[in-house]
C-alpha positions in Angstrom: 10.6 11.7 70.6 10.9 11.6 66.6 12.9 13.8 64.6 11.9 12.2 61.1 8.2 11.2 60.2 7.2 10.2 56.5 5.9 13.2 55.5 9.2 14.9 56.4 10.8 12.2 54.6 9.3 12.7 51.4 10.0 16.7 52.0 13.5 16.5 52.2 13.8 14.2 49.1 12.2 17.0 47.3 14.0 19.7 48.6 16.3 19.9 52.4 15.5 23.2 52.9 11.8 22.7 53.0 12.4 19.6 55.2 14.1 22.1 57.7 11.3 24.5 57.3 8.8 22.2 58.2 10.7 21.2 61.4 12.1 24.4 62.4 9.4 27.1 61.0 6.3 25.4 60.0 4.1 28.8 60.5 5.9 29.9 57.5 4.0 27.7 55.5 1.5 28.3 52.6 -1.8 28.9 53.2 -3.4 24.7 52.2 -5.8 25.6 49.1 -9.2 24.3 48.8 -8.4 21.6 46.1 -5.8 20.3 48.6 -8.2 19.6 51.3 -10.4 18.1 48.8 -7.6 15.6 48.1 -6.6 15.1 51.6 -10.5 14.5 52.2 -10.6 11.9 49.7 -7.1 9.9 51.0 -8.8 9.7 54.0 -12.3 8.1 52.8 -10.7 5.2 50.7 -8.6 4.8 53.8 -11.3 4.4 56.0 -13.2 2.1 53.7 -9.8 -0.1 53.6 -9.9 -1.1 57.4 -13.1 -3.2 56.3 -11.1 -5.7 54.2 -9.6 -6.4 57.2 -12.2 -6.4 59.9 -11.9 -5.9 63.4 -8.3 -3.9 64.3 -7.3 -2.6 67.0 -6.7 1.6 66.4 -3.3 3.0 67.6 -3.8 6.7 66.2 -3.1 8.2 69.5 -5.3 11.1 71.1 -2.4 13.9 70.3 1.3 13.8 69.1 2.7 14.2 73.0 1.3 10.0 72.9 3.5 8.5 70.0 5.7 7.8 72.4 3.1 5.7 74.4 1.3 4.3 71.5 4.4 3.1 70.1 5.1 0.8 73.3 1.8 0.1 73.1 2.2 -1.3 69.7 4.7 -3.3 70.5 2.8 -5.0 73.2 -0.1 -5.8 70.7 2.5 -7.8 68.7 2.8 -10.2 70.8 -0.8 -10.5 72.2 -2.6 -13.2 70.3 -6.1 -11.8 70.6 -5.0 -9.2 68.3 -4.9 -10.0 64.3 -5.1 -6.6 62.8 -4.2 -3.3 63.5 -5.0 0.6 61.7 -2.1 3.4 62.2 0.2 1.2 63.8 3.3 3.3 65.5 6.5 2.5 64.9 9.9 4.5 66.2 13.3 3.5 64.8 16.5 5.8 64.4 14.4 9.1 65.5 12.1 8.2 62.5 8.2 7.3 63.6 5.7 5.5 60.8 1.9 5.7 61.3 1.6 2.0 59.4 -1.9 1.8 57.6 -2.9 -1.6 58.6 -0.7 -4.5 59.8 -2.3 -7.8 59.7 -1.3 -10.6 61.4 0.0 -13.9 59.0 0.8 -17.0 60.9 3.9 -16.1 63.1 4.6 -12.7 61.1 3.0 -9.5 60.3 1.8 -8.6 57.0 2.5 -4.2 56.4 -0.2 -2.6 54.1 0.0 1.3 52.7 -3.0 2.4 51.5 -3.3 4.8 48.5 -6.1 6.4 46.9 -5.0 6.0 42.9 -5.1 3.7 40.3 -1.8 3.1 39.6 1.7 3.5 41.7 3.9 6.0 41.5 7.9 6.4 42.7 7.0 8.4 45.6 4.6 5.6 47.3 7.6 3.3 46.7 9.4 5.4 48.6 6.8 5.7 50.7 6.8 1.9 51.7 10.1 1.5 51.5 10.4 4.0 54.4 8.2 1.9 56.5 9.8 -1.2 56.2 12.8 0.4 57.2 11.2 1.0 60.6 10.1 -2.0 60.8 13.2 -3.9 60.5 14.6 -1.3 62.6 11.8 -2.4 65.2 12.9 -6.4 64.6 8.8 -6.6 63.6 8.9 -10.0 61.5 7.0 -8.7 58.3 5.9 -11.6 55.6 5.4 -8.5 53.3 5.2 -5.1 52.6 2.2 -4.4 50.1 0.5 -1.2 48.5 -3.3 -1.3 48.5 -4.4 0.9 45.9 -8.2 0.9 43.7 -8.5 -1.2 40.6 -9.5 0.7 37.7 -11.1 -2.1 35.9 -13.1 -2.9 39.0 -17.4 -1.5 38.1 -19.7 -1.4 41.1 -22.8 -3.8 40.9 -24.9 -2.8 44.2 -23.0 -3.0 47.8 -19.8 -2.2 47.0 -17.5 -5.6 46.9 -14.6 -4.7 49.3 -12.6 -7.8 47.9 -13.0 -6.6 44.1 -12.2 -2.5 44.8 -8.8 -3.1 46.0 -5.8 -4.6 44.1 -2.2 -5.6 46.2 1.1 -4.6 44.6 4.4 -6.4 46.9 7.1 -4.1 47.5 9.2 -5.7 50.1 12.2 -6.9 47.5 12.4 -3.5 46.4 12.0 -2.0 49.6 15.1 -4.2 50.9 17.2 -3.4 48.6 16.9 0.7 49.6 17.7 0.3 53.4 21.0 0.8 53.1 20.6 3.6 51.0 17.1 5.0 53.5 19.4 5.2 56.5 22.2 7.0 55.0 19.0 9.4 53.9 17.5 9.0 57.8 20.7 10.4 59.6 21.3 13.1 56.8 17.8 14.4 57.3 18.3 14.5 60.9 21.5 16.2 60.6 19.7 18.9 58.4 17.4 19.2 60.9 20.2 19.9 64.0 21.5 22.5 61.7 21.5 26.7 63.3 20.1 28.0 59.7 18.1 27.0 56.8 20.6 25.0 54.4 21.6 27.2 51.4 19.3 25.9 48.3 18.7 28.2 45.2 15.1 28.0 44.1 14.9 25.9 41.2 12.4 23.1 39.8 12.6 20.9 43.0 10.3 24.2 43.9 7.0 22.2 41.8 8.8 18.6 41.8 7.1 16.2 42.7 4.8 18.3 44.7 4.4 22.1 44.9 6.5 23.1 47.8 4.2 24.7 50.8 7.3 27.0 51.3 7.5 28.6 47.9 6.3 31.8 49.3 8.6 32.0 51.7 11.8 30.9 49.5 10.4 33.2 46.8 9.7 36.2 48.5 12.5 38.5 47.3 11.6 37.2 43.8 9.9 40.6 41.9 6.4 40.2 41.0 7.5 40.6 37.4 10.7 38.4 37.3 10.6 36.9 34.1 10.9 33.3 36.3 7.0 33.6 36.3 6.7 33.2 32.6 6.2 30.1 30.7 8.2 30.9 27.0 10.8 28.9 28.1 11.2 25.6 30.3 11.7 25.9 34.3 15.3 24.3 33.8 15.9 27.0 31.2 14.9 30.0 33.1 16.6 28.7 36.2 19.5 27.8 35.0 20.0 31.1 33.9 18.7 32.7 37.1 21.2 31.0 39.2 23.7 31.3 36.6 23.4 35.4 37.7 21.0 36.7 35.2 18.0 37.7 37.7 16.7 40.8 36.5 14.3 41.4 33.7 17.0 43.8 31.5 19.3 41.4 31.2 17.4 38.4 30.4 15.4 40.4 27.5 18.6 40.8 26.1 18.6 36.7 25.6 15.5 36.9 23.9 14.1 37.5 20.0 12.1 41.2 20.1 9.6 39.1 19.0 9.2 36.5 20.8 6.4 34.9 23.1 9.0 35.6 25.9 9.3 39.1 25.1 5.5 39.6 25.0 5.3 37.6 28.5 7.9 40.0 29.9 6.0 42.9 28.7 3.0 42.1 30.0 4.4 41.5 33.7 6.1 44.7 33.5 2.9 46.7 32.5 1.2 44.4 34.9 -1.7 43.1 32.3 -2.0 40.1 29.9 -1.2 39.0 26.7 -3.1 36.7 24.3 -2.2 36.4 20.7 -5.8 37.7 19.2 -5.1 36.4 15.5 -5.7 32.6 17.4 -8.0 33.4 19.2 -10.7 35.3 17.0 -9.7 32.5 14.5 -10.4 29.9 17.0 -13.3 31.2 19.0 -15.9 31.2 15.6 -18.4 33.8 15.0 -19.6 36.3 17.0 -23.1 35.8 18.2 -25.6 36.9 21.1 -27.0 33.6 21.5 -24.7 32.2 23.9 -25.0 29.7 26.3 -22.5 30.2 29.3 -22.2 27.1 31.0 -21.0 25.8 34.6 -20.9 21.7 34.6 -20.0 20.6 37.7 -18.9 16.8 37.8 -17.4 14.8 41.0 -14.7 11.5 40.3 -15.4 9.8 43.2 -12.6 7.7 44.3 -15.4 5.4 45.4 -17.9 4.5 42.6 -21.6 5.3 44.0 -23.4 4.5 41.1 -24.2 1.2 39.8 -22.7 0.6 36.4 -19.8 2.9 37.3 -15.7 2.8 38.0 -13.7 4.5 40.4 -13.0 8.0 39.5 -15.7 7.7 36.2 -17.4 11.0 36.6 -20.5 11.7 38.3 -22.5 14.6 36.9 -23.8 16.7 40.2 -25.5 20.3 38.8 -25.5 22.6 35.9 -26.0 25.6 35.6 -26.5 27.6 32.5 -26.2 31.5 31.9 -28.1 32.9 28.6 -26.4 35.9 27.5 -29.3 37.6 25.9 -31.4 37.7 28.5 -29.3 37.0 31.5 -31.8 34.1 32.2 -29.8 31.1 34.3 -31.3 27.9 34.4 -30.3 25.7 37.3 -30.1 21.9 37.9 -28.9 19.3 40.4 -28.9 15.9 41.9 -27.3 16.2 45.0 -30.1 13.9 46.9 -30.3 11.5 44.5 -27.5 10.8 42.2 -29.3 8.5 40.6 -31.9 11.0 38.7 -28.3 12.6 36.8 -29.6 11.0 33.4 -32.8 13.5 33.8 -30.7 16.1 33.9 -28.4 15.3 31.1 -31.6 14.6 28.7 -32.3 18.2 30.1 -29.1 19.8 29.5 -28.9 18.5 25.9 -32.5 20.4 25.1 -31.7 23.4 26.6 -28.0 24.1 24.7 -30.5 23.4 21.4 -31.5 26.3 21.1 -28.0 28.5 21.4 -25.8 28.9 18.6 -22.9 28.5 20.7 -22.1 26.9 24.2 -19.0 28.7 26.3 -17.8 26.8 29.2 -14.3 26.8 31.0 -13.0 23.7 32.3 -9.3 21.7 33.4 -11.2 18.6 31.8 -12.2 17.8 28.4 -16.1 17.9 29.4 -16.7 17.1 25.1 -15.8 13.8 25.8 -17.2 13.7 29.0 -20.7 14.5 26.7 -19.7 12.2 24.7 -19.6 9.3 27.1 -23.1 10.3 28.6 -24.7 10.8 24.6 -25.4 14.8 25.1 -23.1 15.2 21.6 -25.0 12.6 19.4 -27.3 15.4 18.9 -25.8 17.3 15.5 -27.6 20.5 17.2 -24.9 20.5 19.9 -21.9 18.9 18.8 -20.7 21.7 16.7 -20.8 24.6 19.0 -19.3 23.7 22.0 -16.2 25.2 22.6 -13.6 25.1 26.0 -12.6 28.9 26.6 -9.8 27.5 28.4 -8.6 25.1 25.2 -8.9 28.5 23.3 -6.6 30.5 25.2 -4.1 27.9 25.9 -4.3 28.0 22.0 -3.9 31.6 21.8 -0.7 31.8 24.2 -2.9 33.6 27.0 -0.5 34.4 29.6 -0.8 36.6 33.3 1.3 36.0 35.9 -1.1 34.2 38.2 -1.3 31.4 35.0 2.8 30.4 35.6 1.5 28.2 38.4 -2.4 27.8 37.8 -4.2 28.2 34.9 -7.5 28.4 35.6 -10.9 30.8 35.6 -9.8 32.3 39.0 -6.1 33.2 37.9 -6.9 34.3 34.4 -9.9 36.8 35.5 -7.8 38.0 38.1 -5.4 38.7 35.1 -7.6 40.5 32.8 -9.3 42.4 35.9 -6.3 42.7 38.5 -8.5 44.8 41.0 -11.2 41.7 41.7 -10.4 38.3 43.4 -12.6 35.3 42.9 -13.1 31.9 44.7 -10.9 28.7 43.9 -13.8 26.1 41.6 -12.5 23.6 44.2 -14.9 25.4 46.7 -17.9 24.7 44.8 -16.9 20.7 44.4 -16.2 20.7 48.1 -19.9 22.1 49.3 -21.4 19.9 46.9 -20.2 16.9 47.8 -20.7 17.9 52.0 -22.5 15.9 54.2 -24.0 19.0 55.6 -27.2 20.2 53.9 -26.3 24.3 54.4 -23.2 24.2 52.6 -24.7 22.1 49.7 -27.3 25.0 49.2 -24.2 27.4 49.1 -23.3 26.0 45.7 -26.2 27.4 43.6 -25.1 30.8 44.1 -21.2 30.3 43.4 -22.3 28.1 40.1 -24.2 31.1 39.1 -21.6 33.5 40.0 -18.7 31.5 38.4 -20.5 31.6 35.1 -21.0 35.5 35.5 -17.1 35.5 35.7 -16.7 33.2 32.7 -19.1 35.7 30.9 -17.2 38.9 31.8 -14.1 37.0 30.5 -15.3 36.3 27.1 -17.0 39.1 26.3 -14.1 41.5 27.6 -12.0 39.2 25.5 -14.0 39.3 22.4 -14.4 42.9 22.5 
């Protein structure tokens, strides 16, 4: 039986109390959100697609967890059998701590560890990561010629079948993932110790809350935090504001007293007190342009494919999947997609650029910078369009728009919710994940939400421009 896994690992480097969470009280957990999945869904696909570099391993990823045990000693058998070269979720036990090893080839007389990872580049946390597993595996006495991240090349462009050998790029860790062992185990049997503990260690809430990851415990650790407390503005930094929470100013009275009457802080405050929003209209009527009935609302929903799927294409470049388009004259909506044939997306980008012709201005709402996205596909070389296209979101960022759902997300959902605080609306993640589903009923769901996300995105705009 383990007591310590990676993922637990990685916890309690963020934060020991959520490390003990997870092992003692996982139910309190946060409900996983829909753009989590999404990513967990994509991890899994580049993954899979991995294995086929090295062809023909032996999967150990055992029925339930009650076989870890089993597969582990299984494992180790398969070491030392030569008809096995290669094998996908190897299991590994050392010190109470069990590793689910991507793929471990076999090179001459010693095994060759490989983590897979879905990005581009590398960050501290898969070092960690790797350095982790070879600690188990020295643990084990498993003779390892290297420990390697697999990750995607950025430069690499898909011509046809996709070239396995050109996708991935190799980054050796194993220098740097000897020189932490020492300081892994001291990490291992301090973990474990947390873990043997009667209560939930003592830890104030403080940045490790968002740091590296959003902690699935935060509503648990934050529950006697008000619904106003001035922790969910964004005026001043998150060190700031904690370090003057857990210096004992945690009420709303007292910390006004910090601020200038005048300030972006104070208008924050006020408007989690009265329970509304603020926005700074000066900005915002100076940055929105004219006022004008001939509006196109528009919902542009792109994919970034780990995988590239078109020729021509890298991984993540975006992949144009639907519009949809709300007129706000006549409440008309036009509707596009390509979801059968990605290939047909530069007919509907020579449509898209006709239609938003005839409007005098184009509202859409987006995390991404979808000008430059037209810009990459040609829809701005047209002087009819360029000028009128504006990013509601962009706007209000500008304008210090501020509710206390946007603290932790800004997006459409969170600030609607703000300026209507008796309605809830879906997550946009939703809508990415029907689209790109293998099943044909959920694909058809995502007409309606387009068309229903850009009725939101209307109500927003016109309740803000009065």
């Amino acid at each position: 039986m383990h007591i310590i896994s990676k993922s637990t690992y990685i916890k309690g480097e963020q934060c020991v109390k959520a490390l003990y969470m997870y092992k003692k009280h996982p139910y309190l957990r946060d409900k996983l959100s829909i753009e989590k999945r999404a990513k967990f869904k994509r991890g899994t696909d580049v993954g899979v697609l991995a294995r086929t570099y090295f062809p023909g391993g032996v999967n150990m990823t055992p029925a339930s967890p009650s076989l870890f045990g089993k597969m582990f000693e299984k494992t180790m058998q398969n070491l030392n059998n030569p008809n096995i070269n290669v094998m996908y979720e190897a299991i590994f036990i050392y010190n109470d701590t069990l590793i689910m090893l991507d793929i471990l080839v076999r090179d001459g007389d010693k095994w060759r560890a490989i983590e897979v990872k879905s990005s581009l580049s590398l960050s501290e946390t898969y070092y960690q990561d790797a350095a982790l597993q070879y600690y188990v595996l020295d643990g084990c006495k498993v003779p390892i010629s290297d420990m390697q991240l697999m990750y995607v090349n950025e430069n690499y462009v898909k011509e046809h079948d996709i070239d396995i050998n050109k996708l991935f790029v190799f980054k050796s860790v194993k220098e740097y993932a000897i020189q932490q062992l020492q300081e892994i185990d001291k990490k291992v049997n301090f973990f474990k110790e947390i873990t043997n503990l009667n209560n939930a260690p003592r830890i104030n809430i403080g940045t490790q809350c968002f740091r590296p990851y959003t902690c699935e415990f935060l509503g648990h650790c934050w529950k006697r935090v008000p619904n106003d407390s001035f922790l969910k503005t964004t005026a001043l930094s998150d060190e700031e504001m904690f370090s003057i929470y857990n210096n004992g100013t945690q009420d709303n009275f007292r910390f006004k007293k910090l601020l200038n009457p005048l300030s972006l802080g104070m208008n924050q405050i006020d408007a989690l007190e009265q329970d509304t929003f603020y926005i700074n209209y000066k900005t915002f009527y100076n940055t929105i342009g004219k006022k004008t009935d001939s509006i196109a609302f528009l919902n542009l929903l792109f994919y970034r494919p780990a995988i590239p799927i078109l020729d021509g294409h890298k991984p993540y470049q975006e992949i144009i999947l639907a519009f949809s388009i709300l007129s706000n004259q006549d409440d008309e909506t036009i509707y596009w997609d390509c979801f059968n044939d990605y290939s047909k997306m530069e007919e509907g980008l020579n449509l898209l650029t006709e239609i938003l012709k005839r409007f005098e201005k184009v509202v859409y709402f987006s995390a991404q910078n979808i000008n430059s996205l037209m810009n990459r596909y040609k829809i701005l070389e047209s002087k009819e369009i360029s000028f009128k296209i504006i990013n509601l979101k962009d706007v209000l960022k500008e304008s210090d728009f501020y509710n206390k759902k946007t603290k932790f997300d800004f997006s459409l959902k969170t600030i609607y919710e703000g300026i209507f605080p008796s309605e809830e609306i879906f997550e946009h993640s939703r809508i990415i994940l029907n689209a790109t589903s293998d099943n044909e009923l959920e694909r058809c769901l995502v007409r309606d939400d387009m068309e229903m996300e850009n009725k939101y995105l209307q109500k927003t705009y016109k309740h803000l421009i009065g």
